[in-house]
N, C-alpha and C positions, 0 to 999 in steps of 0.2 A: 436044226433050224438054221435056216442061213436068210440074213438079210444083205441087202442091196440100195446103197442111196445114192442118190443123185441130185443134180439141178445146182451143186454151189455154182460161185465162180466170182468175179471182181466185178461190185458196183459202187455206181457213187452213193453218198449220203442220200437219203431221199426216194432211192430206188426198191424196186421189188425182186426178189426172186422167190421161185416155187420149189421148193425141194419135193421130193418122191423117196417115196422105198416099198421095194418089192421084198416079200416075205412068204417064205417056201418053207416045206419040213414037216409042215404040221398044223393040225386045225387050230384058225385064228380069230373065229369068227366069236367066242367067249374072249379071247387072249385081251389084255389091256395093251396098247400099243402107243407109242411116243416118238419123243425129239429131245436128247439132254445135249448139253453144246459145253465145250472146251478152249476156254481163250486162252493164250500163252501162259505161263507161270500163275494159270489162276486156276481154280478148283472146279470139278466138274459141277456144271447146271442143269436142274431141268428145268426145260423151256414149255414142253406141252405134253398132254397127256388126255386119252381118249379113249374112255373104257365101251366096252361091247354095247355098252347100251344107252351109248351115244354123248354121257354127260363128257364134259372140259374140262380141266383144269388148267388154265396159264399163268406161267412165271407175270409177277406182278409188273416186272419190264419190259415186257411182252404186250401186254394186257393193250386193245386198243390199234393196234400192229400188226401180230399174228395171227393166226388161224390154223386150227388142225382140222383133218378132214379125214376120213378114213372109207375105203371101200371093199367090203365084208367078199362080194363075190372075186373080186380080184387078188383078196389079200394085199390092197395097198395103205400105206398113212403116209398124208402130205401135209407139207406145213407152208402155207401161203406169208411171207416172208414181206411188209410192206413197209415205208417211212423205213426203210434199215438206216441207222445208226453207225458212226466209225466203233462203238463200242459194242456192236454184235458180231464185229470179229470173232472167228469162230471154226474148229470144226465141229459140226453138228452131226450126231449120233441119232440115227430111229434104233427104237429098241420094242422089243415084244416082251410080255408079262406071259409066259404058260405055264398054266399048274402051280401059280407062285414062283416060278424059277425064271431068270431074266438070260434075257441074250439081248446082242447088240450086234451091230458088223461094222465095218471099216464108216469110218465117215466123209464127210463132203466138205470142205472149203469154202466158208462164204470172207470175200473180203470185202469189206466195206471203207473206202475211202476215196477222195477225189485226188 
């Protein structure tokens, strides 16, 4: 299984960005799939989550903000990133749930400050 993110990069407070990941290897279309995110000297989060059969789950500081989205014939999950925050500093992780067993792949950079 290999995943691929993208879309970080430096915005101000108040900004949006779209992250993507592309996810190859193996059928995904059962698999639960996400976004856990990583800020300096602080402990991994997860920020969203979006199982096969469409239900959500988002981090409560999230919640109002973000958005998951995911597309079954592409193999993609994206996280619609809005109002960011200086405190969603962050690299952010898509990860896929198969068979119970988790994989992750390199993550993307969002920086958020003016």
């Amino acid at each position: 299984v290999q995943l691929q993110a993208s879309g970080g990069g430096l915005v101000q407070p108040g900004g949006s960005l779209r992250l993507s990941c592309v996810a190859s290897g193996s059928n995904f279309s059962n698999a639960v799939m996400g976004w856990y995110c990583q800020a300096p000297g602080k402990q991994r989060e997860l920020v969203a989550v979006i199982r096969s059969d469409g239900r959500i789950h988002l981090a409560d500081s999230v919640k109002g903000r973000f958005t998951v989205s995911r597309d079954n014939d592409k193999n993609t999950v994206a996280l619609q990133m809005n109002n960011l925050k200086p405190e969603d500093t962050a690299v952010y992780y898509c990860y896929v749930l198969v068979d119970n067993r988790p994989y992750s792949g390199q993550g993307t950079l969002v920086t958020v400050s003016s």
